[in-house]
N, CA and C atoms as a LAMMPS dump frame, in Angstrom:
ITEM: TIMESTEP
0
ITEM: NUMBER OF ATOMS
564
ITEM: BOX BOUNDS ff ff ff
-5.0000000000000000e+02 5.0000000000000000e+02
-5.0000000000000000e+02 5.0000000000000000e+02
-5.0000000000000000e+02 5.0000000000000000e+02
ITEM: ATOMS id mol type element x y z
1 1 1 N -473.502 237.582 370.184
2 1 2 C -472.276 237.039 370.747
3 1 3 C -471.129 237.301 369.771
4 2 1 N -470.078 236.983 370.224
5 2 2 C -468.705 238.025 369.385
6 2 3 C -468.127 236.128 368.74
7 3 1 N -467.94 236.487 367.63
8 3 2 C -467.253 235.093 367.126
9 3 3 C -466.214 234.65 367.236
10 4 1 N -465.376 235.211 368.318
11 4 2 C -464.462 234.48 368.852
12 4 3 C -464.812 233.711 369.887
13 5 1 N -465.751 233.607 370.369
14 5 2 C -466.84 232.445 371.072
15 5 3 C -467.498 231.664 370.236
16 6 1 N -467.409 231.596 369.684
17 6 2 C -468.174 230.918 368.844
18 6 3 C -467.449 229.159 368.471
19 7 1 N -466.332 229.272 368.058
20 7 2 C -465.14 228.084 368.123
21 7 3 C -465.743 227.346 369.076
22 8 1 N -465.711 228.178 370.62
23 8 2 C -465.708 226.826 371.85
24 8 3 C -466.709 226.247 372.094
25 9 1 N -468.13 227.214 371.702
26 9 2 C -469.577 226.35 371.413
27 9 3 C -469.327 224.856 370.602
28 10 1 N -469.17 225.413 369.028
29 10 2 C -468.851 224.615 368.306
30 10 3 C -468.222 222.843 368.295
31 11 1 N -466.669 223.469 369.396
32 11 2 C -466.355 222.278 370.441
33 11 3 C -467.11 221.607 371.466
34 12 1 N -467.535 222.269 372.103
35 12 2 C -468.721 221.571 373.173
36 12 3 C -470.041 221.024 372.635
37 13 1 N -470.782 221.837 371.146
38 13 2 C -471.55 220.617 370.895
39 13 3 C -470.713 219.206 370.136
40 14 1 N -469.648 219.038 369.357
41 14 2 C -468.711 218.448 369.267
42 14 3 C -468.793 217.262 370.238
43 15 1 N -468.378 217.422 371.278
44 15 2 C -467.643 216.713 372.173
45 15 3 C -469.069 216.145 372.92
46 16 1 N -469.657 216.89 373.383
47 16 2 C -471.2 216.28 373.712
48 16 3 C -471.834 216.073 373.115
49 17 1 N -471.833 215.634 371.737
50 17 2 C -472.077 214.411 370.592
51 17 3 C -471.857 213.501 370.924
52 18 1 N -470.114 213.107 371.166
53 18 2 C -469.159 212.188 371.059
54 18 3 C -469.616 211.85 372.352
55 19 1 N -469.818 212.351 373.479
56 19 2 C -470.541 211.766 374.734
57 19 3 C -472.029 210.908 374.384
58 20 1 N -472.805 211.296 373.751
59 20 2 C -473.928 211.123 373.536
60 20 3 C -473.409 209.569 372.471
61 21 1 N -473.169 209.528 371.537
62 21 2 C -472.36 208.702 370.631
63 21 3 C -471.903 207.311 371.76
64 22 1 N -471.052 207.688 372.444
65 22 2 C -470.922 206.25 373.672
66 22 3 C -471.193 206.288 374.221
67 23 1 N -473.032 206.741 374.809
68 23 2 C -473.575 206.136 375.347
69 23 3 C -474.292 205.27 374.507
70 24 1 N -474.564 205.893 373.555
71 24 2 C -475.591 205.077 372.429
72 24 3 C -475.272 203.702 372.396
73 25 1 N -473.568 203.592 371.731
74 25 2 C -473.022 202.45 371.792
75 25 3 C -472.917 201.578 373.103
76 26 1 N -472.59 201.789 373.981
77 26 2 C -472.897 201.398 375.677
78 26 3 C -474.524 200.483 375.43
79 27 1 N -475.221 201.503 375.374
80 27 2 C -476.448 200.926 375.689
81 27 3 C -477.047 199.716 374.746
82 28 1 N -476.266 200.221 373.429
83 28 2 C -476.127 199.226 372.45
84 28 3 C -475.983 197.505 372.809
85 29 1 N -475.217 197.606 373.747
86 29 2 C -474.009 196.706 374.42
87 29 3 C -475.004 195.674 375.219
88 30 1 N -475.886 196.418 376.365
89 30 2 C -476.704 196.083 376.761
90 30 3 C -478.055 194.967 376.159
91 31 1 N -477.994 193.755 376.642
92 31 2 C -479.053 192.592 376.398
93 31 3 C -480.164 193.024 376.935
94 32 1 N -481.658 193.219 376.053
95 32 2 C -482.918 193.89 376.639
96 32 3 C -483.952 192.66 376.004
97 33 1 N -483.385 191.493 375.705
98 33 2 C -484.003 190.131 375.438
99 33 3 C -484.296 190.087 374.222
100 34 1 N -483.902 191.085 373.117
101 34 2 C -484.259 191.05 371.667
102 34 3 C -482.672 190.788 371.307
103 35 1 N -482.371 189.587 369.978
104 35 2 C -481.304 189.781 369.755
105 35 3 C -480.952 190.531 368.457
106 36 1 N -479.955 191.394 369.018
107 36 2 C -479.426 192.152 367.618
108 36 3 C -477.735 191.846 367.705
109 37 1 N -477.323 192.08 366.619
110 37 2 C -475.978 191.818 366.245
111 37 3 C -475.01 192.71 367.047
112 38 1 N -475.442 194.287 367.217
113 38 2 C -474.915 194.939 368.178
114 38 3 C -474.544 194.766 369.592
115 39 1 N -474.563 193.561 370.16
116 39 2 C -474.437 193.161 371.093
117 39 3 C -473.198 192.177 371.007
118 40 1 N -472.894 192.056 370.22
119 40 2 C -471.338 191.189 369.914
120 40 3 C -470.567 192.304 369.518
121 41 1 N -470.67 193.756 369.436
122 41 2 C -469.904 194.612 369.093
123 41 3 C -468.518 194.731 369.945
124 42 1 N -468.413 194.223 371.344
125 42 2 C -467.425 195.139 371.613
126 42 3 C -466.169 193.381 371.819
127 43 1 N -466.87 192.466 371.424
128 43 2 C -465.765 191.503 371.196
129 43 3 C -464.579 191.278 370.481
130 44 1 N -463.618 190.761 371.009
131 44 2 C -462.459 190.524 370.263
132 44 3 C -461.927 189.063 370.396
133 45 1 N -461.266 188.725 369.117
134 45 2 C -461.097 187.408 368.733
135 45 3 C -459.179 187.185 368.56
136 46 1 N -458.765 186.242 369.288
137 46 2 C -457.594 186.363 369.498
138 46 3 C -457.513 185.544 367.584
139 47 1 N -456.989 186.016 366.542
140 47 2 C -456.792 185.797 365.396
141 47 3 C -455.212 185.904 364.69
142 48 1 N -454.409 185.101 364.655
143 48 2 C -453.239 184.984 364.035
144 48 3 C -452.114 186.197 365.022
145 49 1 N -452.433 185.694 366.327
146 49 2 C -451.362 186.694 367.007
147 49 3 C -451.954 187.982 367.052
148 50 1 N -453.233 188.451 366.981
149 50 2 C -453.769 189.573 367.058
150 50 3 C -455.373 189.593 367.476
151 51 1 N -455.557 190.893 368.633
152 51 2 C -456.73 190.877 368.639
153 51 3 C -457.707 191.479 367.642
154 52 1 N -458.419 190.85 367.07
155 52 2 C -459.135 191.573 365.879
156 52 3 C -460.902 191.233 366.676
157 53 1 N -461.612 192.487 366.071
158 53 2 C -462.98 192.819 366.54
159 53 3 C -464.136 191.611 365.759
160 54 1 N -464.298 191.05 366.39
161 54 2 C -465.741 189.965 365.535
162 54 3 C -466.185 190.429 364.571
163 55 1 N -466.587 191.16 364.509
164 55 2 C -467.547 191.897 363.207
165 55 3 C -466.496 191.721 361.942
166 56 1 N -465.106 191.596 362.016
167 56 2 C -464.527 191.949 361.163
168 56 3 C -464.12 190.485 360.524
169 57 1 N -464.404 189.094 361.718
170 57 2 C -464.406 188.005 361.014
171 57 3 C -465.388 187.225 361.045
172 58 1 N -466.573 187.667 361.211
173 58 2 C -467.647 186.713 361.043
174 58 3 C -468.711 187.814 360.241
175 59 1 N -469.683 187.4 359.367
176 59 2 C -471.651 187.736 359.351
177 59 3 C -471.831 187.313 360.572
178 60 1 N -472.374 188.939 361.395
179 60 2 C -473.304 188.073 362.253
180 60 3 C -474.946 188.584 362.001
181 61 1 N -475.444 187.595 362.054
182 61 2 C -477.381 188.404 362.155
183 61 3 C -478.033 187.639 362.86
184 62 1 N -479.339 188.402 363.272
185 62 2 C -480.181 187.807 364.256
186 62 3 C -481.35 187.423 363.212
187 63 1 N -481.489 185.709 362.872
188 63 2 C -482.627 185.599 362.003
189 63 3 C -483.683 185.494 362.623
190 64 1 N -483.871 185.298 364.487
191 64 2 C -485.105 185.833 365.166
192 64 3 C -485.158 186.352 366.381
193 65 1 N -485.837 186.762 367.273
194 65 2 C -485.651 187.772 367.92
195 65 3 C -484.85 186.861 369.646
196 66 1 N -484.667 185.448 369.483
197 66 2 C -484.051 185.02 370.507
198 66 3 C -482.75 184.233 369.869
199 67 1 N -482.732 184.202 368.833
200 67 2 C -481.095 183.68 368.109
201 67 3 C -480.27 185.013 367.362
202 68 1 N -478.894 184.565 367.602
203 68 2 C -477.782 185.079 366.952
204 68 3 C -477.381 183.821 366.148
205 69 1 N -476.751 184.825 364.939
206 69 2 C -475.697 183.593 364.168
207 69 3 C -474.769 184.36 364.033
208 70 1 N -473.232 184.043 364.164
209 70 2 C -472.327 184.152 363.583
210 70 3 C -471.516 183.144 362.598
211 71 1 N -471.545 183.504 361.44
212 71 2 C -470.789 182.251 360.255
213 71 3 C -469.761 183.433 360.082
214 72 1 N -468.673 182.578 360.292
215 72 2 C -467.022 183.183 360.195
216 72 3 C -466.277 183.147 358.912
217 73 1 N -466.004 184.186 358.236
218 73 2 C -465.18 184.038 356.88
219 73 3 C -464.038 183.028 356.751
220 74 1 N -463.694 182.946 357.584
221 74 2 C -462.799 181.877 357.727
222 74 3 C -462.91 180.927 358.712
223 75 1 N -463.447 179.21 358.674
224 75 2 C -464.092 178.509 358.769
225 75 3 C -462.937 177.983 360.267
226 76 1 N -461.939 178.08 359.602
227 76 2 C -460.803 177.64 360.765
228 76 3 C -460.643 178.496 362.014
229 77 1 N -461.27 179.827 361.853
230 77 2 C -461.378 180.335 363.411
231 77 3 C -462.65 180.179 364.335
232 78 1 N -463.311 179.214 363.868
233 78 2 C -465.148 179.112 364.944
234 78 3 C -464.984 178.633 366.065
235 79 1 N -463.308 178.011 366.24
236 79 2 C -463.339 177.871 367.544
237 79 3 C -462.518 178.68 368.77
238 80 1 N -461.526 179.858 367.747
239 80 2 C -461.308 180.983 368.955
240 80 3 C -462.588 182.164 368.875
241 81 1 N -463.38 182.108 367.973
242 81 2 C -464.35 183.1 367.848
243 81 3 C -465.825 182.145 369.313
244 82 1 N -465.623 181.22 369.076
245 82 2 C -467.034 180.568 370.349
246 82 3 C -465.683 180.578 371.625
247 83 1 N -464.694 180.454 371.634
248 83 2 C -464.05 180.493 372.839
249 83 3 C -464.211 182.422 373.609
250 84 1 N -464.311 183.392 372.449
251 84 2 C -464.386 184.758 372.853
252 84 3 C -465.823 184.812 373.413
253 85 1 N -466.703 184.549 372.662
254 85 2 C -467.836 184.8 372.699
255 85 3 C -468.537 184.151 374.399
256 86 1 N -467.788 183.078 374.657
257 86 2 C -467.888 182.373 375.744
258 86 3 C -467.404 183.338 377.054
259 87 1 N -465.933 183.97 376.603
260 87 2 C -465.528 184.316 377.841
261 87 3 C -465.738 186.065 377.529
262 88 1 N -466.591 186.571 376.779
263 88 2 C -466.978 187.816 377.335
264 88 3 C -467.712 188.117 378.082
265 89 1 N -468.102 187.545 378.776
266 89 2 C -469.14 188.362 380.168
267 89 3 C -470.409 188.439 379.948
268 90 1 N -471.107 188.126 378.767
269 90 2 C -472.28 188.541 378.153
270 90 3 C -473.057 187.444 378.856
271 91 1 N -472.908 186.707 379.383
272 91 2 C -473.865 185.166 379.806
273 91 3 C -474.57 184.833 378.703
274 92 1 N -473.756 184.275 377.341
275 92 2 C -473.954 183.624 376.142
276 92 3 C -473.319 182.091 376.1
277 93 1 N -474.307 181.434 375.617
278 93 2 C -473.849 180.053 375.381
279 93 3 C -473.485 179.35 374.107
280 94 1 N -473.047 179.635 373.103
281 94 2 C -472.6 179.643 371.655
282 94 3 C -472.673 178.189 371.582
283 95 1 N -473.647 177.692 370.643
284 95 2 C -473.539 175.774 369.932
285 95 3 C -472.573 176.269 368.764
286 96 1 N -471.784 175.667 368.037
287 96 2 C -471.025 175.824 367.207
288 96 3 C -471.367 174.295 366.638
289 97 1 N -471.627 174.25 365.009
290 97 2 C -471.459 173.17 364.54
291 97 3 C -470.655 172.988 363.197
292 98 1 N -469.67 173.764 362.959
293 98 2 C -468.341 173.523 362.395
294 98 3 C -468.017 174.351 361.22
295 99 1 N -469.969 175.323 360.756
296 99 2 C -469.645 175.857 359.698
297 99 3 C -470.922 177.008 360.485
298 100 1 N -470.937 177.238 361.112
299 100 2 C -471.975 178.481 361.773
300 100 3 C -472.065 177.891 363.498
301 101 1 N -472.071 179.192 364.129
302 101 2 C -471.996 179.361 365.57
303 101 3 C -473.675 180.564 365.567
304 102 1 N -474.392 179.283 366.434
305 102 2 C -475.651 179.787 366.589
306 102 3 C -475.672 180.276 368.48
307 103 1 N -476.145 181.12 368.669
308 103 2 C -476.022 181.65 370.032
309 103 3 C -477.617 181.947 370.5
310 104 1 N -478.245 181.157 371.195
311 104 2 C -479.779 181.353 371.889
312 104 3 C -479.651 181.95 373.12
313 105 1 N -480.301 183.16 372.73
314 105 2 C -480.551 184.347 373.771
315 105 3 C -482.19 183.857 375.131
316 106 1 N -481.411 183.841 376.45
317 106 2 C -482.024 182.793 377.384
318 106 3 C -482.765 183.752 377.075
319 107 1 N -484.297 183.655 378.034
320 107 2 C -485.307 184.586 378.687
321 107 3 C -485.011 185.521 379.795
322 108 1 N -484.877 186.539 379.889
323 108 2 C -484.34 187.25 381.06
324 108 3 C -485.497 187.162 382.392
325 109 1 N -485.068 186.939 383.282
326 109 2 C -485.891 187.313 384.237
327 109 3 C -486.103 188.531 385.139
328 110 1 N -486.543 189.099 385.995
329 110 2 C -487.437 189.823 386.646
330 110 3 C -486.279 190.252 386.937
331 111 1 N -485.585 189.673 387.557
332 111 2 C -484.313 190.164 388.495
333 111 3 C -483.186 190.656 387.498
334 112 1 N -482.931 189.891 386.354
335 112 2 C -482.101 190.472 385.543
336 112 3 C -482.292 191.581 384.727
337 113 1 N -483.285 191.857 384.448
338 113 2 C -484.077 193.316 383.749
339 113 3 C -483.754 194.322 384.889
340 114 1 N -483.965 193.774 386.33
341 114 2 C -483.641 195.379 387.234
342 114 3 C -482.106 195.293 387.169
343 115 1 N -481.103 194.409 386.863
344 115 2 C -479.956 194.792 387.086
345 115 3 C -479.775 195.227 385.557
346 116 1 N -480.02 195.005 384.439
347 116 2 C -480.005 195.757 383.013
348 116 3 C -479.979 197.284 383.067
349 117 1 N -481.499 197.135 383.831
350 117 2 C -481.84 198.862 384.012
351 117 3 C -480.536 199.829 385.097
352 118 1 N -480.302 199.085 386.363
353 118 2 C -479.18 199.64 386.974
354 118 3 C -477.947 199.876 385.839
355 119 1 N -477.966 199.114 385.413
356 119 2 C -476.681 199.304 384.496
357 119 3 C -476.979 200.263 383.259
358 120 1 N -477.795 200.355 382.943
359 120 2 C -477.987 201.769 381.949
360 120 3 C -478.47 202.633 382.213
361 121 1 N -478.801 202.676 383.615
362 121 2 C -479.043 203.73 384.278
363 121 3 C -477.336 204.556 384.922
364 122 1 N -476.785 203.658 385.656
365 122 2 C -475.025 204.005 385.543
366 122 3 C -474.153 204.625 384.364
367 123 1 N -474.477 203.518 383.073
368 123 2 C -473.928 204.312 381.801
369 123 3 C -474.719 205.761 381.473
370 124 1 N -475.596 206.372 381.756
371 124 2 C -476.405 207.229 381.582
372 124 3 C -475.728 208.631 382.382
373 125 1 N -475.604 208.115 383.766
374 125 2 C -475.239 209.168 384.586
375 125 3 C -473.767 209.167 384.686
376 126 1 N -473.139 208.254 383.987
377 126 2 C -471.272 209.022 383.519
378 126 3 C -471.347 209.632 381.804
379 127 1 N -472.694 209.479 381.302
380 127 2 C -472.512 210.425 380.039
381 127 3 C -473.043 211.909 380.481
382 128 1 N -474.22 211.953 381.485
383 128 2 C -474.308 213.161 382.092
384 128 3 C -473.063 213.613 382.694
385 129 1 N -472.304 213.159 383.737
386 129 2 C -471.211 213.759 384.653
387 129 3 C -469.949 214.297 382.686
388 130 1 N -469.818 213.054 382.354
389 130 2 C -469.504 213.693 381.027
390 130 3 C -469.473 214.953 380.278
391 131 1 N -470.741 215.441 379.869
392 131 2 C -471.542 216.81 379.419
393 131 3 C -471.212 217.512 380.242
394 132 1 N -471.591 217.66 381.704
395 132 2 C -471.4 218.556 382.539
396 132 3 C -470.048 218.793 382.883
397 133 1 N -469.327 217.887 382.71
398 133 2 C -467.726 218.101 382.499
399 133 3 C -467.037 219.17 382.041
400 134 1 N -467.771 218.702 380.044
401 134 2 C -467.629 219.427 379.107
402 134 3 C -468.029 220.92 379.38
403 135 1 N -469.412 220.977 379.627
404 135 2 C -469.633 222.601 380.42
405 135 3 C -468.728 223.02 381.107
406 136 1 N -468.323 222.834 382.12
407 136 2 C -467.214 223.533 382.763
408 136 3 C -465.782 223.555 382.73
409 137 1 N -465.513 222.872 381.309
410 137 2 C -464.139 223.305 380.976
411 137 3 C -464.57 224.401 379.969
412 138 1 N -465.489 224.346 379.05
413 138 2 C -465.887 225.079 378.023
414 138 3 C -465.956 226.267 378.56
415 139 1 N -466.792 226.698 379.904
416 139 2 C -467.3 227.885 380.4
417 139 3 C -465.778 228.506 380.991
418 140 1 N -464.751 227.735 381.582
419 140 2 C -463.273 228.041 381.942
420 140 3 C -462.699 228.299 380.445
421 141 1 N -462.937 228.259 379.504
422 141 2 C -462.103 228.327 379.169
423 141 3 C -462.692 230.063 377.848
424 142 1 N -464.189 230.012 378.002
425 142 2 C -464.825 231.268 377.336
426 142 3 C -464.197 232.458 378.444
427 143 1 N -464.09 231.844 379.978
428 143 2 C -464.069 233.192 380.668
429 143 3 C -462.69 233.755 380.598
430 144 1 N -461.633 232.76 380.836
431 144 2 C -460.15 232.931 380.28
432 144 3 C -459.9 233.943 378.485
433 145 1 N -460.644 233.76 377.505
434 145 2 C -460.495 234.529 376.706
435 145 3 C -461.064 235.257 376.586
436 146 1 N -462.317 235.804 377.779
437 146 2 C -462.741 236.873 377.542
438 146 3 C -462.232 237.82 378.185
439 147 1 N -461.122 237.247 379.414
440 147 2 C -460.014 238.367 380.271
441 147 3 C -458.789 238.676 379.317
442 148 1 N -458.64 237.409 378.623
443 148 2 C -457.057 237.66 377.823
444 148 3 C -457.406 238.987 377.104
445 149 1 N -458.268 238.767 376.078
446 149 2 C -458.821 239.099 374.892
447 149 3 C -459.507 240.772 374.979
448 150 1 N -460.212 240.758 376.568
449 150 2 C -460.694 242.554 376.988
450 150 3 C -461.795 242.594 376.405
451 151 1 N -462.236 240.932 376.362
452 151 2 C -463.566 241.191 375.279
453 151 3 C -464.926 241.557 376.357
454 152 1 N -466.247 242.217 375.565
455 152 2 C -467.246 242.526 376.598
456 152 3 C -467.594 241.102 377.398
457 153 1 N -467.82 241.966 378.292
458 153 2 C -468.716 240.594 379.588
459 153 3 C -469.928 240.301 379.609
460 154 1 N -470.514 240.927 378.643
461 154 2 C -472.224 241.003 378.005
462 154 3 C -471.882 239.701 377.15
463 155 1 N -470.798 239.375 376.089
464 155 2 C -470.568 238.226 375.371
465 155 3 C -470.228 236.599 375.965
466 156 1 N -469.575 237.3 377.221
467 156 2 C -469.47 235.874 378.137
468 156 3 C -470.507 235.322 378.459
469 157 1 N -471.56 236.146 379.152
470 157 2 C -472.795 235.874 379.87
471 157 3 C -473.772 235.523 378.43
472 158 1 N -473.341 235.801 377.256
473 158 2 C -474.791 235.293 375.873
474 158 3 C -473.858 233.951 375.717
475 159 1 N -472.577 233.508 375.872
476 159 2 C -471.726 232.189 375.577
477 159 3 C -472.066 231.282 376.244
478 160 1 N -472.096 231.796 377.568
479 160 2 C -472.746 231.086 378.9
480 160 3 C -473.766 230.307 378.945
481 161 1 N -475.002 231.175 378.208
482 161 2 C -476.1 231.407 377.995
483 161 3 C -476.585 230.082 377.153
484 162 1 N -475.554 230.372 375.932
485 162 2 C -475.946 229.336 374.941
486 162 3 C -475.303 227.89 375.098
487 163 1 N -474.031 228.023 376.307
488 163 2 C -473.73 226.902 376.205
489 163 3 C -474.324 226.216 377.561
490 164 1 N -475.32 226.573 378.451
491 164 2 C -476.15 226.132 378.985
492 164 3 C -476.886 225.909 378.028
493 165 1 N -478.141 226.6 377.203
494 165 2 C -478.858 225.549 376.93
495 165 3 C -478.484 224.28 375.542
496 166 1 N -477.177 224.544 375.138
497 166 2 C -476.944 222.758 374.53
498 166 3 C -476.581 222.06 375.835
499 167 1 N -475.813 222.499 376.888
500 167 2 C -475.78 220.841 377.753
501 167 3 C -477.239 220.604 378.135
502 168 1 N -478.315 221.438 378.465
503 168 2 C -479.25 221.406 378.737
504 168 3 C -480.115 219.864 377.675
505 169 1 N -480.108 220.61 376.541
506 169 2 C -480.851 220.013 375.278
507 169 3 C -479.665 218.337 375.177
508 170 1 N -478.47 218.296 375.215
509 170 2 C -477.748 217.272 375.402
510 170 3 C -478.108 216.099 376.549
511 171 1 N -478.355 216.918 377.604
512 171 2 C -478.817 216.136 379.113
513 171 3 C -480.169 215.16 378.958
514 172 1 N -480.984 216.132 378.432
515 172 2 C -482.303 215.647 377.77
516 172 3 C -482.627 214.684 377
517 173 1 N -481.058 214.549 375.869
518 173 2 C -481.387 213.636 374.769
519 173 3 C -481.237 212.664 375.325
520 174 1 N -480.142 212.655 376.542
521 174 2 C -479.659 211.462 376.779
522 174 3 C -480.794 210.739 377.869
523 175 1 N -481.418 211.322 378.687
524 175 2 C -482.382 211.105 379.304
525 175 3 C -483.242 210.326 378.842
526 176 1 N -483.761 210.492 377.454
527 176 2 C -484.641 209.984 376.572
528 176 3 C -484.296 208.542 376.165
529 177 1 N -482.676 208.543 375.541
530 177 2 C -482.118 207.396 375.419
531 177 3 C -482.499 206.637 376.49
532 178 1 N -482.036 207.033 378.122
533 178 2 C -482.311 205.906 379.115
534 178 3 C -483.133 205.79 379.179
535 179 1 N -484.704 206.277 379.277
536 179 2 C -486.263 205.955 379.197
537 179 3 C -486.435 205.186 377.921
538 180 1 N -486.072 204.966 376.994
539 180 2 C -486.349 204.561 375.649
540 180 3 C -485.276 202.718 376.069
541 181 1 N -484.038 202.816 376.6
542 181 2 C -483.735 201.606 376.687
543 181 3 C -483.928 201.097 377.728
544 182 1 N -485.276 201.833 379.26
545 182 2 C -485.254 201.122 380.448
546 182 3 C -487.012 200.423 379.922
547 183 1 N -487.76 201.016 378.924
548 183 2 C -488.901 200.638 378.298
549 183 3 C -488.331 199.483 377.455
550 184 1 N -487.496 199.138 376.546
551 184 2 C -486.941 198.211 375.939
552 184 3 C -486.669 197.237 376.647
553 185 1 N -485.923 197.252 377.724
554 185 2 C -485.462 196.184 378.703
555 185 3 C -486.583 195.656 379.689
556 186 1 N -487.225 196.261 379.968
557 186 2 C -488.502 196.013 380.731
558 186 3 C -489.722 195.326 380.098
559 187 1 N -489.687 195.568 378.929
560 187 2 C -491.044 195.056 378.159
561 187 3 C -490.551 193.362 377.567
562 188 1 N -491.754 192.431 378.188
563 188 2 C -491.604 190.822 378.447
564 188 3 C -491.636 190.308 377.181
């Protein structure tokens, strides 16, 4: 292949990283009945006239696999930090007792594990439509410089070539991810 193709590969595994990357985090996001700290990631805490990200004012850790703790560096915000934590959507119930905010992760049931799985099954197939995105601006945009440019058409079709099989190998990884977090979410 001629290395002026080579750049837009480069970009497309790039960018279908960065696809791959938020789904990770996405799925991250996702409650599969184990608690990890990554699951308070995408909160924000209304803090001195600003939204600032949890992580950035509390320790949080999971000292077992159905509790969270968050203890807040600063003792005077535990009650807009349990007011966030309340109204993010997560169906979390935060006890707060004035110097640590303990959060007990319910038991999921039958029914809530198939809507888990729907839902990372959804985040899954907009990181695919994603990739495949990326393919076909990438492939528009190898065939555009291979008309500007007068370059051979033997080099388009090996660009082609190769940038089928990374979305290919990309599609796959991500595939794996969703089998790996619909086994996580499923297992009692």
């Amino acid at each position: 292949m001629i290395a002026e193709l080579q750049p837009y590969l480069d970009d497309a595994k790039k960018r279908m990283d960065d696809a791959k990357s938020f789904l990770k985090r996405e799925l991250g996001h996702i409650r599969a009945g184990k608690a990890t700290p990554q699951l308070l990631d995408g909160i924000k805490v209304e803090y001195y006239g600003t939204q600032t990200p949890l992580n950035q004012l509390a320790n949080i850790s999971a000292p077992d696999p159905r509790l969270l703790t968050v203890e807040p560096f600063d003792k005077s915000s535990i009650r807009e930090i349990e007011k966030a934590i309340m109204s993010s959507g997560l169906g979390l119930n935060p006890n707060n007792d004035g110097m640590l905010i303990r959060i007990p992760l319910p038991v999921l049931s039958e029914e809530r594990r198939k809507d888990l799985v729907k839902v990372s099954r959804e985040k899954t197939e907009e990181a695919r439509v994603s990739i495949r995105n990326i393919r076909r601006e990438i492939k528009d945009e190898i065939k555009k410089i291979v008309k500007e440019e007068s370059l051979p058409e033997d080099s388009r079709y090996e660009a082609e070539e190769d940038l089928q099989k990374l979305t290919d190998s990309y599609i796959s990884i991500v595939d794996q991810m969703l089998k790996d977090k619909e086994e996580e979410i499923m297992t009692v």
